[in-house]
C-alpha positions, -999 to +999 in steps of 0.1 A: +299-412-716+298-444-739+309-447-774+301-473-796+328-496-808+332-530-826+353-557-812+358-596-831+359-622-805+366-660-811+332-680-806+347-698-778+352-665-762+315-653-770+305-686-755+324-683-720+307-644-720+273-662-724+273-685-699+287-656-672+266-631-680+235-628-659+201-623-668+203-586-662+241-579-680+245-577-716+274-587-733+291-552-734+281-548-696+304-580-689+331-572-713+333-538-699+335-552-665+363-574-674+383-551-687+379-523-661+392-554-636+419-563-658+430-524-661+427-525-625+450-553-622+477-540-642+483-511-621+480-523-590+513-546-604+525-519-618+521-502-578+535-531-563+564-530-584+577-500-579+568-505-543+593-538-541+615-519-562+620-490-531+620-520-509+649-533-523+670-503-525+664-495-486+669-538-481+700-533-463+691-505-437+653-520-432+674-558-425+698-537-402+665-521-382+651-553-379+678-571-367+685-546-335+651-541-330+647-581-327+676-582-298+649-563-277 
């Protein structure tokens, strides 16, 4: 479902959406786009944060494994 909503860009901004847009996109097509990439984005950070984060708390035993299993 859509819902209607007003946003106030900067005409630079506006501009920039303009020139990327494609003949079949409108302007809320684009943005929409944009920001379902950007939301995207932020969680796979979010994912690989807490990912390096378990990394780190098993570095030692993982650098231990690797270690003996490189002496094969």
């Amino acid at each position: 479902m859509k819902v209607k909503t007003s946003i106030t860009l900067s005409e630079d901004l506006l501009k920039a959406i303009d020139e990327y847009t494609g003949k079949d996109k409108n302007r809320s097509e684009f943005i929409e786009d944009a920001v379902r990439a950007f939301i995207i984005n932020l969680i796979r950070r979010q994912q690989d944060s807490r990912d390096l984060e378990i990394i780190n708390q098993h570095a030692d035993y993982l650098n231990r494994e690797a270690a003996v299993l490189s002496n094969f």
